[in-house]
C-alpha positions in Angstrom: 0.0 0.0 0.0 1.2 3.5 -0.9 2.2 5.8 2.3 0.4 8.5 0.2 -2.9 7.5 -1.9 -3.9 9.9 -4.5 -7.9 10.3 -3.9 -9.6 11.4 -6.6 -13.4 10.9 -7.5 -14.5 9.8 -10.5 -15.0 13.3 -12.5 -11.3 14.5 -11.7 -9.8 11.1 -13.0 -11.8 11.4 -16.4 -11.2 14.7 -17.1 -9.9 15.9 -20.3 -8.6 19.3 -21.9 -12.3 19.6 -23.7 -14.6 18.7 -20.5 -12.5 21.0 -18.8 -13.6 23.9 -20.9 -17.1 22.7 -21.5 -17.7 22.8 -17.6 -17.2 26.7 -17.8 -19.5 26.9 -20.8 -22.2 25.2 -19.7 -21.8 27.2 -16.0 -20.3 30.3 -16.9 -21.5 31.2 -20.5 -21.7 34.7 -20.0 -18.4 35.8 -18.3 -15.4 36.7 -20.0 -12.8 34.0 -20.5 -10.2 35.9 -22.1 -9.4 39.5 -23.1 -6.8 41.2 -24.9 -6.1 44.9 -25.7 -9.6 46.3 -27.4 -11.1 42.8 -27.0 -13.0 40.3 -25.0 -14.6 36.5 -25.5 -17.0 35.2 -23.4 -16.8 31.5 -22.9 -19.9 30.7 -25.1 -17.9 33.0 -28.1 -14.8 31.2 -27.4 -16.5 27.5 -27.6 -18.2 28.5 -31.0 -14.5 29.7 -32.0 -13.0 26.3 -31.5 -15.5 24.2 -32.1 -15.4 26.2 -35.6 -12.4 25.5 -36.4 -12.2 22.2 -34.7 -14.4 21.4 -37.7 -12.2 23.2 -40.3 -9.4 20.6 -38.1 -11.6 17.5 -39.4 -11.8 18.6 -42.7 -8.3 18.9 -42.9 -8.1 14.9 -41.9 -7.0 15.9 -38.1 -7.8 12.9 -35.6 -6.7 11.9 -32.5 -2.7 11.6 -32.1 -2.3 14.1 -34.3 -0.2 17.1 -33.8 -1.0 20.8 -34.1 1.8 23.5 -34.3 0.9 26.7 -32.7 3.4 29.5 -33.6 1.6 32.6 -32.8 2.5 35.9 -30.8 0.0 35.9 -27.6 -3.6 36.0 -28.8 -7.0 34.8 -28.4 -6.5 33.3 -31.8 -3.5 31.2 -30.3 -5.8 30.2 -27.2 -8.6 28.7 -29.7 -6.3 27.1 -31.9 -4.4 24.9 -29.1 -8.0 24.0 -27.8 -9.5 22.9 -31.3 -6.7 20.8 -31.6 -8.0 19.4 -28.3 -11.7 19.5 -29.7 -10.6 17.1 -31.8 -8.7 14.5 -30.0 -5.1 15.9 -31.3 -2.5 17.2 -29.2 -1.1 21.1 -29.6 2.5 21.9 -30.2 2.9 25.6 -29.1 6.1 26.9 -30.3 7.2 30.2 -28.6 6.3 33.4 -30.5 10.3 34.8 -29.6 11.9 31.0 -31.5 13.4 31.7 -34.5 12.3 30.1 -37.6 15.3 27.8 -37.7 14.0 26.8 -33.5 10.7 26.4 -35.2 11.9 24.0 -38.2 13.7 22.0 -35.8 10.2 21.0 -34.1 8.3 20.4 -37.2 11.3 18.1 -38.4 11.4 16.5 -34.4 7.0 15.7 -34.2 5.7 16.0 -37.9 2.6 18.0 -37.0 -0.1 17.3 -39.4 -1.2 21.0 -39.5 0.7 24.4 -38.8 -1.0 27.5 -36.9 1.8 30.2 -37.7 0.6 34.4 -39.0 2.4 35.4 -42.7 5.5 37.0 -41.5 6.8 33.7 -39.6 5.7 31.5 -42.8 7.3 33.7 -45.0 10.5 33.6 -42.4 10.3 29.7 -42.7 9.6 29.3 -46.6 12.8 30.9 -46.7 14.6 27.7 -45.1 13.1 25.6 -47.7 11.6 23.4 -44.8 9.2 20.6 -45.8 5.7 22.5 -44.4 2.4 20.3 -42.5 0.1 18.9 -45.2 -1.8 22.0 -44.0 -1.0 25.6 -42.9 -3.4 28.2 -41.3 -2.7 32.4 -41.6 -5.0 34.6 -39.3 -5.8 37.2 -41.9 -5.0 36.8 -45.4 -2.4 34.6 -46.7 -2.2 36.2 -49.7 0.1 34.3 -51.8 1.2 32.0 -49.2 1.0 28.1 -49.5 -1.9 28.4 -46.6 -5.7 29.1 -45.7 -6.8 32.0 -44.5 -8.4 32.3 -40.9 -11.1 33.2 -40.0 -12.4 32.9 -43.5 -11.5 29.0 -43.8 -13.1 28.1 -40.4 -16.3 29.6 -41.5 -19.3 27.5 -41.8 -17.7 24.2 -39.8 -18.7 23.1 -36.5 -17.4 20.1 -34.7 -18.9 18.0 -32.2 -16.0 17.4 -29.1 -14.3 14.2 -29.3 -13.3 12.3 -26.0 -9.9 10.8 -25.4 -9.1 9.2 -22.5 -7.5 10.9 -19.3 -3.9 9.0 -20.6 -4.4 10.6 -24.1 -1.6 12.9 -25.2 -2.5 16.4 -24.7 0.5 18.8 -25.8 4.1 18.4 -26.3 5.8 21.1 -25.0 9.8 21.7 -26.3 12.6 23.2 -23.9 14.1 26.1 -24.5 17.3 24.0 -25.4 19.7 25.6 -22.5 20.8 22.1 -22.1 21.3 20.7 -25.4 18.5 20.9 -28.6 15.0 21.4 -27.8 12.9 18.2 -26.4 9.3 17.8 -26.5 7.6 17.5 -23.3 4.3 14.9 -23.9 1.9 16.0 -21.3 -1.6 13.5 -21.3 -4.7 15.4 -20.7 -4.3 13.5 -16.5 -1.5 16.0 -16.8 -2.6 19.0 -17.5 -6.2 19.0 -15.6 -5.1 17.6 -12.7 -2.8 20.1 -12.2 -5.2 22.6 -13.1 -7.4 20.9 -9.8 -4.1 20.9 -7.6 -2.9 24.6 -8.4 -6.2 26.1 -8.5 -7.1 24.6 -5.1 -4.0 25.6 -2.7 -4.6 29.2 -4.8 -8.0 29.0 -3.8 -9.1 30.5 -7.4 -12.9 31.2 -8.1 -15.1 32.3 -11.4 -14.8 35.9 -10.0 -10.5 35.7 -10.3 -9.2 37.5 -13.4 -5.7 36.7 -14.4 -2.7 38.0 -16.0 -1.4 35.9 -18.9 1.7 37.3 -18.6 3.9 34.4 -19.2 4.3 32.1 -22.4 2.1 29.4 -22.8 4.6 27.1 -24.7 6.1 27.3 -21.2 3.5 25.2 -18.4 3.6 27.7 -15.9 2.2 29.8 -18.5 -0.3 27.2 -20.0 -1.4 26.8 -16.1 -3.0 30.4 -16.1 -5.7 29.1 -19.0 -6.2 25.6 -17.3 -6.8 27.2 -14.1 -9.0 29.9 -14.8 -11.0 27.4 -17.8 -11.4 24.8 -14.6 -12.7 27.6 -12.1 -14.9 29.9 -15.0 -12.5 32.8 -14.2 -10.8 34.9 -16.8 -7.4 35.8 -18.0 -6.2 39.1 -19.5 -3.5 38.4 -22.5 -0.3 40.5 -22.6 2.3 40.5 -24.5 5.1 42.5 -23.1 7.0 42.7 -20.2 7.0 46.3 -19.3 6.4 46.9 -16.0 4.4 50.4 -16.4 2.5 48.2 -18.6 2.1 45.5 -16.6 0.5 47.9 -14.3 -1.7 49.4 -16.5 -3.5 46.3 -17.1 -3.0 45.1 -13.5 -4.9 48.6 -12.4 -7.6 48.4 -15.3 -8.8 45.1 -15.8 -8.8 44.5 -11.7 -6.8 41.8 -11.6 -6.7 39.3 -9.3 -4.0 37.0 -9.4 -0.5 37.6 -10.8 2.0 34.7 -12.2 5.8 36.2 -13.1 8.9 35.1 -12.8 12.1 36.3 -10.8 13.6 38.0 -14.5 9.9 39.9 -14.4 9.7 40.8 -10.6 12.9 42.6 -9.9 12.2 45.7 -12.8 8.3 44.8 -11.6 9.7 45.7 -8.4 11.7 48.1 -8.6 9.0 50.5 -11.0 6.9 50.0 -7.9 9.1 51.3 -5.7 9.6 54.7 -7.5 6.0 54.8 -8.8 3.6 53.5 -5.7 0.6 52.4 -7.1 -2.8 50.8 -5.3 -4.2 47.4 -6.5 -7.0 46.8 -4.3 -8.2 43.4 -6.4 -5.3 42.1 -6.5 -5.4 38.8 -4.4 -2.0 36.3 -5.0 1.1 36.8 -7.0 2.8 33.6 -7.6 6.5 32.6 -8.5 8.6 29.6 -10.2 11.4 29.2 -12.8 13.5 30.4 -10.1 14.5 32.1 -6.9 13.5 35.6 -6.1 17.2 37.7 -5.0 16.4 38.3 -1.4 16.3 42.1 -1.5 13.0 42.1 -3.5 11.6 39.4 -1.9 11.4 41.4 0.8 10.3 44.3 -1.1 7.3 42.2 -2.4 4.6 43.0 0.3 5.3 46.3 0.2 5.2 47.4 -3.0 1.8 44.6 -3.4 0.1 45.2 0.1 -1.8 42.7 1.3 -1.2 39.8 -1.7 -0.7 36.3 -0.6 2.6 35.5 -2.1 2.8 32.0 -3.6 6.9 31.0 -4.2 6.4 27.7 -6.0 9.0 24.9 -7.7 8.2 22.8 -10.8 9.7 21.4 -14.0 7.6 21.2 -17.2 8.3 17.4 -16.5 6.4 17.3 -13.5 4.1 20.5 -14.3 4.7 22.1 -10.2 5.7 20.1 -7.2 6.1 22.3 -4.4 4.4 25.4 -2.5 5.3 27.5 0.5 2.2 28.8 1.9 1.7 33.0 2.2 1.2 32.4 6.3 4.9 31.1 6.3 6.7 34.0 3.9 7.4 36.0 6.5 9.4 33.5 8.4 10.8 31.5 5.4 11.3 34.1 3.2 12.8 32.1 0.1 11.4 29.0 0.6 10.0 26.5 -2.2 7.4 24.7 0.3 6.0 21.5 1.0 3.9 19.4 -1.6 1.1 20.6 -3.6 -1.8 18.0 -3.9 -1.7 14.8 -5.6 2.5 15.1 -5.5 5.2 13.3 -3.5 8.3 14.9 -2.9 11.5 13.0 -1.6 15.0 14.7 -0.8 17.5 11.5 -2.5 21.4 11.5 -1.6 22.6 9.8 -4.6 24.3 7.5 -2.5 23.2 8.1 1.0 19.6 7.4 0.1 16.5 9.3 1.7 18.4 12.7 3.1 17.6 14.0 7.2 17.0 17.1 7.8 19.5 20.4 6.9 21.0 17.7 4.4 21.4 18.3 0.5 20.2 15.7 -1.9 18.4 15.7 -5.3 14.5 16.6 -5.3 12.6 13.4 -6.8 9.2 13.4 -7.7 6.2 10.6 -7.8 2.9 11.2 -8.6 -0.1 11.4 -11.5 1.6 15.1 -12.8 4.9 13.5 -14.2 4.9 14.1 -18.0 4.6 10.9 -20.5 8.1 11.5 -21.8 10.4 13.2 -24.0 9.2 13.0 -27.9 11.0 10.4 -29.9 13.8 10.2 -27.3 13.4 7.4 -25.4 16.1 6.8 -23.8 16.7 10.6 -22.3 13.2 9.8 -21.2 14.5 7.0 -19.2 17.1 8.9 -17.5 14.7 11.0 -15.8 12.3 9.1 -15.1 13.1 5.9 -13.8 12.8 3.8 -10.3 14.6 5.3 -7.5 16.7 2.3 -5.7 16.5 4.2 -2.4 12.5 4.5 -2.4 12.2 1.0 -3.3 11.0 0.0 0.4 8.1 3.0 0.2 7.2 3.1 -3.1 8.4 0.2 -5.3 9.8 0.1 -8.6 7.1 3.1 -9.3 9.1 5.4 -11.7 9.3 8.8 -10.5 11.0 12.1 -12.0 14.6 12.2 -11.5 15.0 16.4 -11.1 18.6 16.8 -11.2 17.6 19.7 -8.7 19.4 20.1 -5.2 17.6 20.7 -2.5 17.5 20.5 1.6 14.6 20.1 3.9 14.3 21.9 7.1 13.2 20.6 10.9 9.6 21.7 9.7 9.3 19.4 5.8 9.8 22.7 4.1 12.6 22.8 1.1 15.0 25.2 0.4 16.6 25.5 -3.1 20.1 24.7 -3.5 20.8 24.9 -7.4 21.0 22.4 -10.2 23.0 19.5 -9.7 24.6 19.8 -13.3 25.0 23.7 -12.9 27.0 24.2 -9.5 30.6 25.5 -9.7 33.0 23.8 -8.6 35.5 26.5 -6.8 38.5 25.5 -4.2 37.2 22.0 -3.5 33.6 23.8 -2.6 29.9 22.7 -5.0 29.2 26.4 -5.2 25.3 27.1 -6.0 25.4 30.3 -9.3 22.2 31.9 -7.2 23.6 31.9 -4.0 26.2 34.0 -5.6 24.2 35.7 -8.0 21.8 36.7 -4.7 24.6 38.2 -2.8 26.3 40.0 -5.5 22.7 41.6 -5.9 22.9 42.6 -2.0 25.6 44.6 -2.5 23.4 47.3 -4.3 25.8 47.8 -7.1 24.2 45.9 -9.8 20.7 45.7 -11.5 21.1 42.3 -12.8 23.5 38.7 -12.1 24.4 35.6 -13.4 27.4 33.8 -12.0 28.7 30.8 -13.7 32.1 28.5 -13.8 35.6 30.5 -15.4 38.8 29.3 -14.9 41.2 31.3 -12.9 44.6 32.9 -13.3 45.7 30.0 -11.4 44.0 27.8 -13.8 41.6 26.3 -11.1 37.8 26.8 -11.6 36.8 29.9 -10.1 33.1 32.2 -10.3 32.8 34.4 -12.7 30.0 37.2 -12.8 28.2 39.1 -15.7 26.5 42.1 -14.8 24.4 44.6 -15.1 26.1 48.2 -12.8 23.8 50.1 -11.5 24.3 54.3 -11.0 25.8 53.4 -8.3 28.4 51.4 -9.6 31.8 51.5 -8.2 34.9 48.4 -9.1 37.1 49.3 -5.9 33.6 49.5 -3.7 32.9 46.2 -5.7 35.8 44.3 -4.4 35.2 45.0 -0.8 32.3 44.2 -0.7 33.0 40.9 -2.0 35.6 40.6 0.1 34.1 41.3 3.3 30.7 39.7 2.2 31.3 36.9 0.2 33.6 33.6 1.4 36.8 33.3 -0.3 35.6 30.3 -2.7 32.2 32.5 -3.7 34.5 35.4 -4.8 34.4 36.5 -7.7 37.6 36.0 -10.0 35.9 37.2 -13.7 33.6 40.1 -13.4 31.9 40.8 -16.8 30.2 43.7 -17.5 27.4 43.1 -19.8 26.0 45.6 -22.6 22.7 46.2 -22.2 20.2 44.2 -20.2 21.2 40.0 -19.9 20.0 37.8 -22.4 16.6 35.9 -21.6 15.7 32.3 -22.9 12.2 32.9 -24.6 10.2 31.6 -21.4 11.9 34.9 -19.5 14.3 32.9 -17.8 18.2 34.2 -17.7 19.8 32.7 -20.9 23.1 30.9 -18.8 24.2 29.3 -21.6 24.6 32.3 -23.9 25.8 34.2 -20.9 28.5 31.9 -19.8 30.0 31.8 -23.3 29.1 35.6 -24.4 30.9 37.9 -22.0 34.0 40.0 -23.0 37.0 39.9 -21.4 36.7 40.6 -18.1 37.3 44.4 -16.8 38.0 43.4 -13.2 40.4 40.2 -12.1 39.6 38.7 -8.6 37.3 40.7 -5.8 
């Protein structure tokens, strides 16, 4: 018998993608389910949407396994076309708007969609490349004289009838940004996605009355979670495409919203505008965090600047859709935290060769449970080095596979975790595992720079050392630099490369810092050892 049983009625383990949504039209047909700039779509407009193209989907000879590549800039039009391919017992393929069309031929080459969602610039970007297209392409607008229909004018007249697939049916493939290597796909089964929509939108306690910010992308699941969510609960979710903080406030201030999703590249400007421009957001209930830890300094800047919001910091990997949550009561106290559990997920804190890790000890985060993703596209065997048994679980879990993060973590006297840093991406400086944000979050406390990333150099001394790219603020100063560094920072943290980068620090498209380009894009160094 498990230690943890996973109780869920009968609805929740049969629901799909398309029940999902038709719960909110049948209850909610009148409210608004998404809006963008000068528009809005109530969710009885937005199921005659897809079920209209759906249609135009079946036509085209879509059926279930399918796949549908969505290439689009944030949009209703993007929203609809994921969820026809749904209608219709296909899974969606959403592509980031900010890949380039080389990124986006490597996916269509890696899952063979059967249809292409994609606007005339990016076709035209992609003919280019002479890549083999889908056996059909879609254009919102005219296509002119592209090889493709035109939308809405080709959708016109169908209507499809939802198809059911099974809760284990494959949902979406979702591709990595490729920091670690080429992009993989990400096969997420509709269990996947809904259930997580259930476990998130319970612990955030979201309602029909909640109204969104679809901030993030939602090739990236943290971003697809805002539509799940809101489509499970009848609530809303306001599109935008930019990452602006005065206009992320606009639209926080005039479509009332309630709950706010960002990430730690997105809350430090967020924060920061705030602080010089002090604004009130009465309706504004939660803000919630992942893709990586907030730098203390505006952590603690976060209830200030957001009154009374419950903050939400939060751990997942598109792989196991969201593990962890620290609840607001304990923020004050554990400021920086990732939490405990959210529903229907195990968490486990593995030693590689220790086994199961005590208290205050560092060992890899492993995850079990009915969120972990089906898989990596056509790559079967990195599949199987992620998610595999765990030898040192056997005796609570059996040979029950279980996602193998490659995350460090510890757990305190109290079952909360505290992130340590990837387990491929610590330094390794004067015999000490050295985690990047533990540096990047002290250099940041030295009020110098606006923006860190620390990685691995080698040294004068041709050991490996930390090296820094930054971002100086007005305030910057080399000489005041060092000694901070040297009076703040341990000798092996130091560091022996600072970079200082032009412009802001590159982003991978899902708004997390680019290390990769970063670690391998710096000039030479202007300062030597700190």
């Amino acid at each position: 018998m498990r230690p943890i049983e996973y109780a869920l009625d009968a609805m929740t383990a049969e629901l799909d993608l398309v029940r999902l949504l038709q719960g909110s039209l049948e209850a909610h047909p009148a409210r608004v389910a998404l809006r963008e700039e000068g528009r809005a779509v109530t969710y009885a407009e937005l199921g005659r949407e897809v079920a209209s193209l759906a249609g135009w989907f079946q036509s085209k000879g879509l059926s279930v396994g399918d796949r549908v590549c969505v290439h689009l800039s944030k949009s209703i039009e993007e929203v609809v076309a994921m969820f026809a391919a749904a209608w219709v017992g296909a899974a969606f393929v959403n592509v980031n708007s900010q890949w380039t069309p080389r990124q986006l031929a490597m996916v269509l080459e890696d899952c063979r969609p059967r249809l292409l969602v994609t606007d005339a610039r990016r076709l035209r970007a992609l003919l280019q490349l002479e890549v083999a297209l889908p056996p059909a392409v879609l254009v919102p607008g005219e296509s002119g004289d592209l090889p493709a229909d035109s939308w809405p004018h080709a959708a016109s007249g169908w209507q499809a009838e939802a198809r059911e697939v099974g809760p284990d049916a494959l949902a979406a493939v979702l591709y990595t940004s490729g920091s670690t290597g080429g992009p993989k796909g990400v096969m997420l089964s509709h269990r996947n996605l809904t259930l997580g929509a259930l476990s998130v939108s319970t612990y955030l306690q979201n309602v029909a009355e909640d109204r969104v910010l679809g901030l993030l992308p939602f090739s990236f699941d943290y971003g697809l979670s805002q539509l799940t969510t809101q489509f499970l609960v009848g609530g809303s979710v306001s599109l935008l495409g930019t990452m602006m903080p005065a206009e992320i406030v606009r639209v926080l201030r005039e479509h009332r919203i309630t709950g706010l999703p960002a990430l730690p590249a997105i809350w430090t400007p967020l924060v920061r505008y705030l602080v010089g421009n002090p604004v009130s957001l009465p309706d504004l209930r939660y803000l919630t965090n992942t893709g990586g830890k907030i730098p203390d300094p505006i952590l603690e800047l976060l209830p200030q600047v957001f009154g009374g919001a419950s903050i939400f910091l939060m751990y997942g990997l598109t792989e196991g859709f969201r593990a962890t949550y620290l609840h607001p009561e304990k923020y004050a106290s554990k400021r920086g935290s990732i939490g405990q559990a959210i529903p229907h997920v195990e968490v486990f804190v593995v030693h590689p060769e220790r086994g199961l890790c005590a208290p205050g000890e560092e060992g890899e985060l492993i995850q079990g449970g009915p969120l972990l993703f089906q898989g990596y596209w056509g790559r079967p065997e990195e599949t199987r080095r992620v998610l595999k048994p765990c030898p040192h679980l056997a005796a609570r879990i059996g040979d029950e596979a279980v996602l193998h993060s490659g995350d460090f973590v510890r757990m305190d006297e109290d079952g909360d975790l505290w992130f340590v840093g990837r387990g491929d991406g610590l330094i390794k400086s004067s015999g000490f595992r050295v985690s990047p944000e533990e540096v990047e979050e002290l250099v940041l406390a030295s009020g110098l720079v606006l923006e860190v990333v620390a990685f691995g150099c080698t040294g004068t001394d041709h050991e490996s050392r930390v090296a820094v790219a930054i971002v100086p603020s007005e305030r910057w100063d080399p000489a005041q630099f060092r000694r901070y560094c040297r009076k703040d920072l341990p000798g092996y943290m130091r560091p022996a490369q600072v970079h200082l980068w032009p412009g802001e620090l590159p982003r991978t498209p899902h708004g997390k810092f680019d290390r990769r380009q970063i670690a391998r894009g710096p000039s030479d160094p202007v300062s030597e050892g700190s």
